[in-house]
Structure formats: structure tokens, C-alpha cells
C-alpha positions as CSV (number, residue, x, y, z in Angstrom):
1,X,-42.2,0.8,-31.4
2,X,-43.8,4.3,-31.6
3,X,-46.7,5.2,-33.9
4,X,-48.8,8.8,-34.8
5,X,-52.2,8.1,-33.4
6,X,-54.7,10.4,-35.3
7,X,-56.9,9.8,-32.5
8,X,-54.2,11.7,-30.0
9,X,-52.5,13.6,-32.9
10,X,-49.0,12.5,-31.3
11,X,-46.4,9.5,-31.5
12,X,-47.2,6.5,-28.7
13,X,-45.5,3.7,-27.6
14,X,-47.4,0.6,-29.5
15,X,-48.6,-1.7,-26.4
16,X,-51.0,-4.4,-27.9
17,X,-53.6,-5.4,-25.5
18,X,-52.5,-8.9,-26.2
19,X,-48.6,-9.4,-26.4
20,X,-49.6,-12.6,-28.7
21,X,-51.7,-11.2,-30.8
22,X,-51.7,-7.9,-32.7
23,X,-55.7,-7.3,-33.9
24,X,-55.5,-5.0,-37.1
25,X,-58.1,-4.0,-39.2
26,X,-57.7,-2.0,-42.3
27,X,-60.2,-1.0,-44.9
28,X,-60.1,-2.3,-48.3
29,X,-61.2,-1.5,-51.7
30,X,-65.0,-1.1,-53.5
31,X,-65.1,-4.4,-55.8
32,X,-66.2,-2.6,-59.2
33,X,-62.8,-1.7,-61.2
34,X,-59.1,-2.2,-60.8
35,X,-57.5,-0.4,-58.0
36,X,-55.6,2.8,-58.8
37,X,-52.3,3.4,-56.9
38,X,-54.8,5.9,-54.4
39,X,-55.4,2.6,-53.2
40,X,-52.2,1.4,-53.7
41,X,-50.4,3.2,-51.3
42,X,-52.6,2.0,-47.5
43,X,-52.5,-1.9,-49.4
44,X,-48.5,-1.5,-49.3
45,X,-47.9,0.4,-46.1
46,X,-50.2,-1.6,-43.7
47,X,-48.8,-4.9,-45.1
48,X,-45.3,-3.7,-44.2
49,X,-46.7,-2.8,-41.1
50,X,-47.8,-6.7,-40.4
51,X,-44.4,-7.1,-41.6
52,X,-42.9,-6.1,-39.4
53,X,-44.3,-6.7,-36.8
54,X,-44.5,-10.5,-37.6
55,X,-40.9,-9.8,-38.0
56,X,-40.4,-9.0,-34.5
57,X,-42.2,-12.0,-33.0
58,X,-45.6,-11.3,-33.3
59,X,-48.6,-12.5,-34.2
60,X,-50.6,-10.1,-36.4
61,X,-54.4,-10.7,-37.2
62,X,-55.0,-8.9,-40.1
63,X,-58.2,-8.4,-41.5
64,X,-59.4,-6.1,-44.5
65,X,-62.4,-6.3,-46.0
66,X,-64.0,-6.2,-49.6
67,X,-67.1,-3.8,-50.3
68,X,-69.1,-5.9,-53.3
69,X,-72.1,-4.0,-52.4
70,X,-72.4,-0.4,-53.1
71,X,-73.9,2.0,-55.9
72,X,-70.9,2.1,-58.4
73,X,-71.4,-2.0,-58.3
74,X,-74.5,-1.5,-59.2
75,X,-73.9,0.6,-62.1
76,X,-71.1,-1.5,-62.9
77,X,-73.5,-4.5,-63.5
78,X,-75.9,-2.4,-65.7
79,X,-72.7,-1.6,-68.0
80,X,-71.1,-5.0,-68.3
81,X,-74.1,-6.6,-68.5
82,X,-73.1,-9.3,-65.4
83,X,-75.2,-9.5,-61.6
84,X,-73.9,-7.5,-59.3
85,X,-72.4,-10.1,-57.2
86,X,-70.7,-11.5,-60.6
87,X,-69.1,-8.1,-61.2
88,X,-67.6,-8.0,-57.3
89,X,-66.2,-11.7,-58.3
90,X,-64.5,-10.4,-60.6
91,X,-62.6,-7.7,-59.5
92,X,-61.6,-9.6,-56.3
93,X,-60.1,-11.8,-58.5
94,X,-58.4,-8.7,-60.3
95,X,-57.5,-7.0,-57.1
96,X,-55.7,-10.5,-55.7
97,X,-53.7,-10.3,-59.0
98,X,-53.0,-6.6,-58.8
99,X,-52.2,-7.1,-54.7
100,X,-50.0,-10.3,-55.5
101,X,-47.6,-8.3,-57.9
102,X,-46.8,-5.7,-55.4
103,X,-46.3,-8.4,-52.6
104,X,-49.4,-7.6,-50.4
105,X,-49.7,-10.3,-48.4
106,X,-53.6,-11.7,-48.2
107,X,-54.8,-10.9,-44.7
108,X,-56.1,-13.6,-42.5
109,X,-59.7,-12.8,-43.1
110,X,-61.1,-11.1,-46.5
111,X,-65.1,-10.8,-45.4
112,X,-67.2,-9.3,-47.9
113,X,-70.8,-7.4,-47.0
114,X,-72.6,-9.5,-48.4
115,X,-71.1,-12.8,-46.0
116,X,-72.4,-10.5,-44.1
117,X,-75.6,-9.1,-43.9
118,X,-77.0,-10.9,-41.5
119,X,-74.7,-10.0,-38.7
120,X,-75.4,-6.4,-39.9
121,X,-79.3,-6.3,-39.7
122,X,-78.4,-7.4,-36.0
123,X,-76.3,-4.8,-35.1
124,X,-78.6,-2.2,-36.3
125,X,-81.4,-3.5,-34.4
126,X,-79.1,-3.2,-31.1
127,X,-78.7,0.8,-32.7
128,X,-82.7,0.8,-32.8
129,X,-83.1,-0.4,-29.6
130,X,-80.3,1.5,-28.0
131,X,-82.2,4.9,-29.4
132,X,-79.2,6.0,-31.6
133,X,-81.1,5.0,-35.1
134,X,-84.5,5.0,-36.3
135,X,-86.4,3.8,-39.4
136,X,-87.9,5.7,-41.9
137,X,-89.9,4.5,-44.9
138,X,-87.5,1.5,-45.3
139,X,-84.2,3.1,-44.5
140,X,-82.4,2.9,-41.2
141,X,-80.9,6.0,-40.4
142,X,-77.8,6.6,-37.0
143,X,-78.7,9.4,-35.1
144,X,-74.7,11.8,-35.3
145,X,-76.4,14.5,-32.3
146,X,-76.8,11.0,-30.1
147,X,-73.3,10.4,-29.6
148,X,-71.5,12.8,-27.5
149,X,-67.9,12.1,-29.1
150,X,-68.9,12.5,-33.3
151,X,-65.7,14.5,-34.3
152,X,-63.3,13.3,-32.0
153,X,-60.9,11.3,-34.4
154,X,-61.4,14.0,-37.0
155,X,-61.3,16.6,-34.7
156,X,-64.6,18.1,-36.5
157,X,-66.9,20.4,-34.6
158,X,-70.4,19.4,-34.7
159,X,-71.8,22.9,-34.9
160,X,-69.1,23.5,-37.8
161,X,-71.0,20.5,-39.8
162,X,-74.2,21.2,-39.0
163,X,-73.7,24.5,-41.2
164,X,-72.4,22.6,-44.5
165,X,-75.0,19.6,-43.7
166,X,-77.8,19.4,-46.1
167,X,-80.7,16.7,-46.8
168,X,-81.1,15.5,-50.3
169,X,-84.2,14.9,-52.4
170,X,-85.8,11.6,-51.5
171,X,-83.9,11.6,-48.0
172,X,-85.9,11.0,-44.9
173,X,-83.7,11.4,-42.2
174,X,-84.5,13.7,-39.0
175,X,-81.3,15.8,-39.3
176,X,-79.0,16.4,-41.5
177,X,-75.6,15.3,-40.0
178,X,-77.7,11.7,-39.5
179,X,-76.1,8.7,-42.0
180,X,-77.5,6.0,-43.5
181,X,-77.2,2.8,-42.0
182,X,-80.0,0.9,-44.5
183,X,-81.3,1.9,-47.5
184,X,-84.6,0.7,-49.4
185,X,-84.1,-0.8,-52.1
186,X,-85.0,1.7,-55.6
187,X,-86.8,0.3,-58.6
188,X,-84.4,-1.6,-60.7
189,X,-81.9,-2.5,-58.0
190,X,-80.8,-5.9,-58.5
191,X,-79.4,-6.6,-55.1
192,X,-81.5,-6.7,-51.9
193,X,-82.1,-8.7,-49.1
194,X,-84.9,-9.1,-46.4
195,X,-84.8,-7.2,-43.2
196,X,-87.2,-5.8,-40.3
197,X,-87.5,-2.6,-42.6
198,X,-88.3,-4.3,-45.7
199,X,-86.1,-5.6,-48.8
200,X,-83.0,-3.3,-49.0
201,X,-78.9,-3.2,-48.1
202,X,-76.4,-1.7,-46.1
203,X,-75.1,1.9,-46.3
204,X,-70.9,1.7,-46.8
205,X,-70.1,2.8,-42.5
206,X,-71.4,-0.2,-41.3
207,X,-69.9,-2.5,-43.0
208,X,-66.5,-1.9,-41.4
209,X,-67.6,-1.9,-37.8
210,X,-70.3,-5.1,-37.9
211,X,-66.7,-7.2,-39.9
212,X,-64.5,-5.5,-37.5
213,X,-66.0,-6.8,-34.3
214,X,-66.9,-9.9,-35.4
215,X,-63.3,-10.9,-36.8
216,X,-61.4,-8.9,-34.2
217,X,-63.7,-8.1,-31.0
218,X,-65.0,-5.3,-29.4
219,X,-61.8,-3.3,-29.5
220,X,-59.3,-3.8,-31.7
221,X,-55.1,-2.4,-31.5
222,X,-54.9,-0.8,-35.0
223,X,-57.4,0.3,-37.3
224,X,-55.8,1.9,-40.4
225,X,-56.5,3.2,-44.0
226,X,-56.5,6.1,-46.3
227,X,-56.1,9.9,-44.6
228,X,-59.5,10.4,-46.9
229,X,-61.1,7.8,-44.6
230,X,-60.7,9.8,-41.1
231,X,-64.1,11.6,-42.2
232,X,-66.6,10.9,-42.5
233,X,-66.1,7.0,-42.9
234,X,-64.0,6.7,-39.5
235,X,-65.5,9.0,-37.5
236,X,-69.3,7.1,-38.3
237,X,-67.6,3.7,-37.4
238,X,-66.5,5.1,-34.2
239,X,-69.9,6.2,-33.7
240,X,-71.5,3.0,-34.4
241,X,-69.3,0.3,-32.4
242,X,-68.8,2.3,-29.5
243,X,-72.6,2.9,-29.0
244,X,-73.5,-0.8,-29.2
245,X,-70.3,-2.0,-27.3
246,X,-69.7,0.9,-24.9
247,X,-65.7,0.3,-25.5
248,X,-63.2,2.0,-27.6
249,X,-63.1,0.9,-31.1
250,X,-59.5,0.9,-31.7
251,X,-56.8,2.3,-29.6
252,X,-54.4,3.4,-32.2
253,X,-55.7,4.8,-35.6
254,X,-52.7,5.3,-38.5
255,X,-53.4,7.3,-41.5
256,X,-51.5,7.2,-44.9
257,X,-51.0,10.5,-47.0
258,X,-52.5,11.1,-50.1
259,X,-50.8,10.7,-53.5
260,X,-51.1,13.2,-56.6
261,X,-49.9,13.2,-59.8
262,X,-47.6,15.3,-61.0
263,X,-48.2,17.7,-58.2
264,X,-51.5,17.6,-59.1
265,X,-54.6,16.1,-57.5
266,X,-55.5,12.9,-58.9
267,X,-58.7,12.8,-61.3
268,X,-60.2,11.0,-64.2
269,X,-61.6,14.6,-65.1
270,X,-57.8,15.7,-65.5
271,X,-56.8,12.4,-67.0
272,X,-54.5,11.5,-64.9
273,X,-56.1,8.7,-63.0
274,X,-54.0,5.8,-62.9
275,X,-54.7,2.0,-62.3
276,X,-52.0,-0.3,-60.4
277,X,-52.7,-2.8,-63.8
278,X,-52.0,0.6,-65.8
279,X,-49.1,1.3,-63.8
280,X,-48.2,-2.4,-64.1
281,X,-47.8,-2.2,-68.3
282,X,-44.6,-0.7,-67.4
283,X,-43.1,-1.1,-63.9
284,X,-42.9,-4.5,-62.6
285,X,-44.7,-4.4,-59.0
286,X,-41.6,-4.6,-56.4
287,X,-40.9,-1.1,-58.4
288,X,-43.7,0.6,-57.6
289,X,-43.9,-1.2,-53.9
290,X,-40.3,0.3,-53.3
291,X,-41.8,3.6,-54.6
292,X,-44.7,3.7,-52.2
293,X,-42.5,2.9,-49.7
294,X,-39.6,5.5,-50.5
295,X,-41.3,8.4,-48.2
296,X,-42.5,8.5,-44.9
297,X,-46.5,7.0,-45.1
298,X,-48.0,10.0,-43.5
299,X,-46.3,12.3,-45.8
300,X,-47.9,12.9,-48.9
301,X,-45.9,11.7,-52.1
302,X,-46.1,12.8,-55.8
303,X,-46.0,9.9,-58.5
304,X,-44.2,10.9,-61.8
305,X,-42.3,9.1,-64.2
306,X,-38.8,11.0,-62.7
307,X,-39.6,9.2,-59.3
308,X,-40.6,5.7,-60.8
309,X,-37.5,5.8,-62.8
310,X,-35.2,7.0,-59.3
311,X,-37.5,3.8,-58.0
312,X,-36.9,1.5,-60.6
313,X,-33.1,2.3,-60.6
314,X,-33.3,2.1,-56.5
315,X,-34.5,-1.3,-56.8
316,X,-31.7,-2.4,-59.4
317,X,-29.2,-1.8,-57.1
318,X,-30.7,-3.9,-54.5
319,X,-31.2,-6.8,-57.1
320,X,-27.4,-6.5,-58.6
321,X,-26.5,-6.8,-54.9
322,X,-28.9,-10.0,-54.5
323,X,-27.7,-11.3,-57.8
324,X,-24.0,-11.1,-57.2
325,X,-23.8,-12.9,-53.8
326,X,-26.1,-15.5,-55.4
327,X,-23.0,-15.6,-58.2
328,X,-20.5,-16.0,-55.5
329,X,-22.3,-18.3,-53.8
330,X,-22.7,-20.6,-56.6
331,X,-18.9,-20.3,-58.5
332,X,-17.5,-21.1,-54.9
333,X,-17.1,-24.8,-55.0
334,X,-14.1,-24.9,-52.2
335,X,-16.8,-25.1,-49.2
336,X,-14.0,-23.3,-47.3
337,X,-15.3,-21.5,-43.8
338,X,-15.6,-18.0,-43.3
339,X,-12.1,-16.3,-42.3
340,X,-11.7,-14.4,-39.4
341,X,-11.6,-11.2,-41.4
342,X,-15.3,-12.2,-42.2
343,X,-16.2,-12.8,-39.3
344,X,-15.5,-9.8,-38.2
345,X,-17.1,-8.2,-41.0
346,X,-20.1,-9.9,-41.0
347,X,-20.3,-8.6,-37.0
348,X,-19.9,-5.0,-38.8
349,X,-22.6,-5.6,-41.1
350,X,-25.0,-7.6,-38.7
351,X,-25.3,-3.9,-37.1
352,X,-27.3,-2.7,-39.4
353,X,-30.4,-4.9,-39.2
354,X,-30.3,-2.3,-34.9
355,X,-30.4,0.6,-37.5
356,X,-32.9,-1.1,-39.4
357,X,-35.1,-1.6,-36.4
358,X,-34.8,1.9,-35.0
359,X,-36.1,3.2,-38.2
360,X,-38.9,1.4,-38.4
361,X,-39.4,1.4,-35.0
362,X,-40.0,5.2,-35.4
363,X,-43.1,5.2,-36.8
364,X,-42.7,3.0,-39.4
365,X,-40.4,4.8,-41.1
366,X,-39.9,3.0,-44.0
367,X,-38.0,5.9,-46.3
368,X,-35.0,5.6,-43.2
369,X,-35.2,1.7,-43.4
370,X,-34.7,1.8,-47.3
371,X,-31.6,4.1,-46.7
372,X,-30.6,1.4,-44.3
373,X,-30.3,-1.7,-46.2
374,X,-28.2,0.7,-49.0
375,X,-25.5,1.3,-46.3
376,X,-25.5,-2.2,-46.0
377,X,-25.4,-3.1,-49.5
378,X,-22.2,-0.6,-49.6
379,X,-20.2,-2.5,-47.4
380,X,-21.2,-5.7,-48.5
381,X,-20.0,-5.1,-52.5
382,X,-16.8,-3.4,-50.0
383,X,-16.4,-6.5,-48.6
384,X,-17.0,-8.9,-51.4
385,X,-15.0,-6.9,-54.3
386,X,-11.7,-9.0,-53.7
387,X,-13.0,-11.9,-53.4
388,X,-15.0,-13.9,-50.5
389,X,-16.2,-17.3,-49.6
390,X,-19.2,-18.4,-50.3
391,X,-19.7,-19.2,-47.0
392,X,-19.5,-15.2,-46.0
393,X,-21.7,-14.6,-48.9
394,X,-24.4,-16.4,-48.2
395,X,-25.0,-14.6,-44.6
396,X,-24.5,-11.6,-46.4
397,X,-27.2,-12.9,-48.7
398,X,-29.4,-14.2,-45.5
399,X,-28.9,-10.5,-43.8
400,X,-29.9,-8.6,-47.3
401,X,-32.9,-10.7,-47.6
402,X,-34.1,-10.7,-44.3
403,X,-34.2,-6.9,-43.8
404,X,-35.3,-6.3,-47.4
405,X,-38.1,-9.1,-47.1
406,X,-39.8,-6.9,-44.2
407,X,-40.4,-4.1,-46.5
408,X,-41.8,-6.8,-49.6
409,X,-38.9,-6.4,-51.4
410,X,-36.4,-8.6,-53.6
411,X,-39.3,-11.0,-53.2
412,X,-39.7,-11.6,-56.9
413,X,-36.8,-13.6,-58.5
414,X,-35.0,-11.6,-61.2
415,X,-31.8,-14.4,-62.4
416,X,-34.1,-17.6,-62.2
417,X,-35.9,-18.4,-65.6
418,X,-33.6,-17.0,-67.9
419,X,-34.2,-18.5,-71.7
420,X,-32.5,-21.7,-72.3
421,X,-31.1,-20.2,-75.5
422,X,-29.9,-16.9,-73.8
423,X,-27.4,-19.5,-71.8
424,X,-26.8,-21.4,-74.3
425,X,-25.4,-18.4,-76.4
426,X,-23.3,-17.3,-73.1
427,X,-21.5,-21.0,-73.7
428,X,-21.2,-20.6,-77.2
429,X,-19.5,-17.0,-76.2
430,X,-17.1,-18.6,-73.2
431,X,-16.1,-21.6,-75.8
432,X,-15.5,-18.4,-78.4
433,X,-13.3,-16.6,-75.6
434,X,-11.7,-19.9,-74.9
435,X,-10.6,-20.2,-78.7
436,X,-9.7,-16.6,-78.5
437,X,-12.4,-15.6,-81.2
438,X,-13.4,-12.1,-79.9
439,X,-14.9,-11.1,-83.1
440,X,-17.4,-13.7,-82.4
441,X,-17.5,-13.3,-78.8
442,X,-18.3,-9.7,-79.1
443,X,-21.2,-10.5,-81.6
444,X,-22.7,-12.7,-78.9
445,X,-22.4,-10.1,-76.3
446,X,-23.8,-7.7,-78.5
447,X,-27.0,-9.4,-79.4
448,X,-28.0,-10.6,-76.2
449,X,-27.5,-6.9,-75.0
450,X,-29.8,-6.1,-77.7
451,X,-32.5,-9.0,-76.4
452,X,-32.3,-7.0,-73.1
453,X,-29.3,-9.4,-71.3
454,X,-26.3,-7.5,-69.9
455,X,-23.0,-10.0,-69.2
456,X,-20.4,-9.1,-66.6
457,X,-17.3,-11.5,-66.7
458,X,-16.0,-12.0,-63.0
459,X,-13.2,-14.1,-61.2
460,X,-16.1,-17.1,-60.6
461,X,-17.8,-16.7,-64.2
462,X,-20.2,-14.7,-66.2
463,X,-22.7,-13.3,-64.8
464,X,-26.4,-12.4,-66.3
465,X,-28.4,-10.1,-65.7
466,X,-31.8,-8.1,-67.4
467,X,-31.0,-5.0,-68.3
């Protein structure tokens, strides 16, 4: 497998330093709203990136963190009238809802900041010590000029920043380009906690690399997220870990595009900021998944109704496919074997999970793999159109859901559930046909369409499906 390291700006062979055990670490959302689709977008692509590489026999430690401390928290808990730990509660519990109906997988290790304060205050005393931070009047502030590499994922010049750098009112910090590791806590603050410098909290950079090393180690094989994270949020985390540990941080770095709206740039402003549980009101989540995934993750991609309507459509055809082998499967009740014609087909269509591979292989190129598994559902409805055993359509089935499964899709069950009273009218319709009462067969037919319940009469029965 190759990936784009931002680090090297080129494609590299993936080696994990441990062939057992992939150490990942992406950054994860600030706990005070619902997460828009922004956020949507490195929550899909880095869990099909576990995906698949649990897929392929690996063992993937995933960790991605929760910020429930930070100043729009704060705020948060003055509107709602709630403590600022209740209000990061909260919305954890709303993000696992939101994250659950787009099949993101929970990672092995959800720390919050404030799990884990402790373990920060102690690696900003090794900063102290080490001479790249220093106190001032209650905040802790890293010292950018002290670490010979600041800029190298970003590729930034120092000089270049030094020129847009500027210190803000009440800021106490000896340069400009220096970032806050601890602030003081400010009058009215309702969430502090003791430390060598006095009653205060963590600045946002820290966070990552204090939960990073602890979970993962020193170095880690992946850190991902957000291209709007390379700076400055990246580039300071480098700077942190690698000055206490004196290692690399993370030998490959991956970057997802960003996302506008309409061709435009996302903004509350322009009102046409858009939550996941927004978003949710009208697509189910495997839509919008398949949509996030439908272009390459580096690329950016424009969300519009057109394209969520192309998705949702997409997505149908996938599910028809799913729903008719399950049909087959079901009406066949002869529990004949596979002939040799479909054993020869299945050999035909067993090719495509090598296709499959090579396009995710290539940088995770999930837009390729999606193109993949429609080939195959071609020649599977080929295959199956005259007939099949149920015996073929089950590997067919297998095959579909295996390679779909790796990109979090056809996870949600579409057929299962259906109202008791919706099947009870199909009866009532077959015992109508039976009777050759068409009038009232086609009345039946016709109101369920209207409830939303299309019926396709096949060699092995009727079939239902949502329309």
C-alpha cells in the first residue's frame, strides 16, 4: 500500500514499524455542538482507512481524541446554562449518535483533556526544563525560534511568519510566533485546575501530543486529520513531542481536502453551514458516507443537493443488488450446489475484490474502489438474471458484502423490519392475483407504492423494497 505523506509531499510505500500493530492517531472534534460534515469528511476517511487495513490482516490501534475543554465550551456552558464538563457530555453523546449513523467505527481509545490533565502538566514541565517553554504570569508559553524544524510539515518559512505574527492584548509571551501551552485561568472561568503556574488549563496543541504518546508511544505510524490542521495545530505538535522525546512524531502524516458548499466556502456567515444531524433530516447516513467517500480524500469535494441525490441513487443500486441475492437466496429452497457454470463465474467475479485492493492500495483511493464493486454488481445481476442457485447467490452476496463492508457500506439493513401490515397487504395482493382479481391487486400495489413500498414480482416471489 502507498500513501501521500504531507511530511515528504510524495506517495510511500506504508511500512508500519510494527507488522502487528498499526499505531494511528487522528484528531477529533471540539465537544460543544453537533459536528458539521467539515468534520464529517476526516471521521469517514480515516475509519475506512482502519478498514482496510483491518481488512488486510492487521491490527490497527486507533485512537482519536475528544477536546471538552476549550473557549467555545466555555461559552457554550454560559448559553445553555449547564457546567462545562456537562455540556462536553453531552455532545459526546451527540457526536457517538451522529458517528454511529455514518458507520464510524469507535476507535480503541476516546481520551478526553480533561482524563488528562495531569499527564499534561508533566509534559510541560519536561518543556520547562528542556528550555523550549517558559512561564509567564500564569501561562506557559513553547518557545517556536527553539526548535530548528517549526515549518517542516507545513512547509512554512519561519521568517515568512514572523512577518504576519502579532501579540495580542493581555498576551505575555516573548515572541510572537511563541503558543500557548497553559493559560491562567480569567475571572468567571468555570473550569480550572491546579498546576506549578497556578489554577488554569491547557492550550488546544497539547492536547494531541501528551494523548498521542501516552496511548500510542513515542512515534506513532499515521497521524491524520483535516488539511486545515497541517498549520498551525500539526506543525506545534510536532514541535512539542519531538522536543521532549527527541524521536519523530509520526512517520506518515495524511491529509483530507476540504469541503465547500455549493462551490463556495463553508460559513455560518453565508448560511450555509451544515450539521451531519442537519444533513441527517434528509439522507440517511450510509448516503452521505458513500458521498464522502465518492472522490479521492485529498481532493477537495463540493456538497450540493445534485451530488447527494447522484449519492443517494449510487447507493440504491448497491442495496437493490444486496436485496435481490438476499431474495434468491431465500425463494431457493432446492439446496442444490453451485453448477459448474457458476463456478466458473464466481472465479470471474472473485477477481474483482485484486481490483478492489489495487485501488485502495493506491492511496486509499476510495472513488476507484466504489467504481469497483459497480463492475461487480454488473456481472452479478448478468449472472443471476436467468436464474441461479442460491448456493451461487449467497457467495455472490459474501463477495458484495465483504468489499462493500471495507468502505462502511451496505452496513445498515434496508429489507428487515418492514411493517407487518405492509406484508400482510402483499398476501392479500398474491391471494388477489391467485383469484385473478387484478382490479384489486392493482389497488394494493398502488397504495403501498403510495406508503413509500415498491413491489417487483420475480420467478421466486415478490419482492419489497423502499422506494
Amino acid at each position: 500500500m502507498k500513501v501521500y505523506n504531507t511530511l515528504t509531499r510524495r506517495k510511500e510505500e506504508f511500512v508500519p514499524m510494527d507488522e502487528h500493530n498499526v499505531k494511528i492517531y487522528v484528531c477529533g472534534p471540539t465537544v460543544y455542538n453537533f459536528f458539521h460534515i467539515g468534520n464529517a469528511r476526516p471521521f469517514v476517511v480515516f475509519d475506512t482507512l482502519r478498514r482496510y487495513l483491518e481488512y488486510k490482516g492487521e491490527k490497527v490501534t486507533f485512537v482519536q481524541n475528544f477536546t471538552d475543554v476549550d473557549d467555545k465550551i466555555l461559552n457554550r456552558a454560559r448559553e445553555e446554562g449547564i457546567s462545562p464538563l456537562e455540556v462536553g457530555e453531552k455532545y459526546i453523546r451527540e457526536y457517538f449518535q451522529d458517528a454511529g449513523a455514518l458507520n464510524v467505527k469507535k476507535a480503541s481509545v476516546h481520551p478526553r483533556v480533561t482524563e488528562n490533565i495531569g499527564e499534561i502538566i508533566d509534559f510541560i514541565k519536561i518543556l520547562i526544563e528542556k528550555g523550549y517553554a517558559y512561564e509567564a504570569d500564569g501561562d506557559v508559553y513553547y518557545q517556536t525560534k527553539k526548535f530548528k524544524d517549526y515549518g517542516k510539515l507545513s512547509r512554512q518559512n519561519i521568517d515568512d511568519l514572523e512577518l504576519g505574527a502579532r501579540i495580542e492584548v493581555g498576551e505575555k509571551k516573548k515572541d510572537p510566533l511563541d503558543f500557548a501551552l497553559w493559560k491562567k485561568q480569567k475571572e468567571g472561568e468555570g473550569l480550572a485546575w491546579e498546576s506549578p503556574w497556578g489554577m488554569g488549563r491547557p492550550g488546544w496543541h497539547i492536547e494531541c501530543s501528551v494523548m498521542s504518546t501516552k496511548y500510542l508511544g513515542d512515534t506513532i505510524d499515521i497521524h491524520a486529520g483535516g488539511e486545515d490542521l497541517t498549520f498551525p495545530h500539526h506543525e506545534n505538535e510536532i514541535a512539542q513531542t519531538e522536543a521532549v522525546t527527541g524521536k519523530p512524531f509520526a512517520n506518515y502524516w495524511m491529509h483530507n481536502g476540504y469541503i465547500t458548499i455549493d462551490n463556495e466556502k463553508m460559513s455560518k456567515s453565508k448560511g450555509n453551514f451544515f450539521t451531519v444531524r442537519d444533513i441527517l433530516k434528509e439522507y440517511d447516513g450510509e448516503v452521505l458516507r458513500f458521498f464522502l467517500l465518492s472522490g479521492h480524500y485529498r481532493s477537495p469535494i463540493n456538497f450540493s443537493r445534485e451530488l447527494m441525490e447522484q449519492s443517494k441513487n449510487g447507493l440504491a443500486r448497491m442495496r437493490n443488488a444486496k436485496s435481490n441475492l438476499r431474495h434468491l437466496i431465500r425463494s431457493d429452497g432446492s439446496g442444490a450446489a453451485m453448477t459448474r457454470q457458476e463456478e466458473s463465474q464466481l472465479k470471474q467475479l472473485e477477481a474483482y475484490r485484486e481490483k478492489f485492493d489495487q485501488a485502495m492500495d493506491d492511496d486509499l483511493n476510495t472513488a476507484d474502489a466504489i467504481s469497483v464493486v459497480f463492475e461487480l454488481i454488473k456481472d452479478i445481476n448478468t449472472y443471476v438474471r436467468e436464474g441461479a442457485t442460491g448456493a451461487f447467490a449467497e457467495r455472490c452476496l459474501a463477495l458484495l458484502d465483504e468489499l462493500a463492508g471495507v468502505l462502511g457500506l451496505l452496513q445498515q439493513e434496508q429489507e428487515e423490519g418492514i411493517d407487518p401490515a405492509v406484508k400482510q397487504l402483499v398476501q392479500e395482493r398474491q391471494a388477489a392475483r391467485k383469484a385473478k382479481d387484478f382490479k384489486r391487486a392493482d389497488e394494493i400495489r398502488d397504495q403501498l407504492k403510495a406508503q413509500g413500498y415498491i413491489l417487483e414480482d420475480t420467478p421466486q416471489g415478490v419482492k419489497i423494497t423502499r422506494a
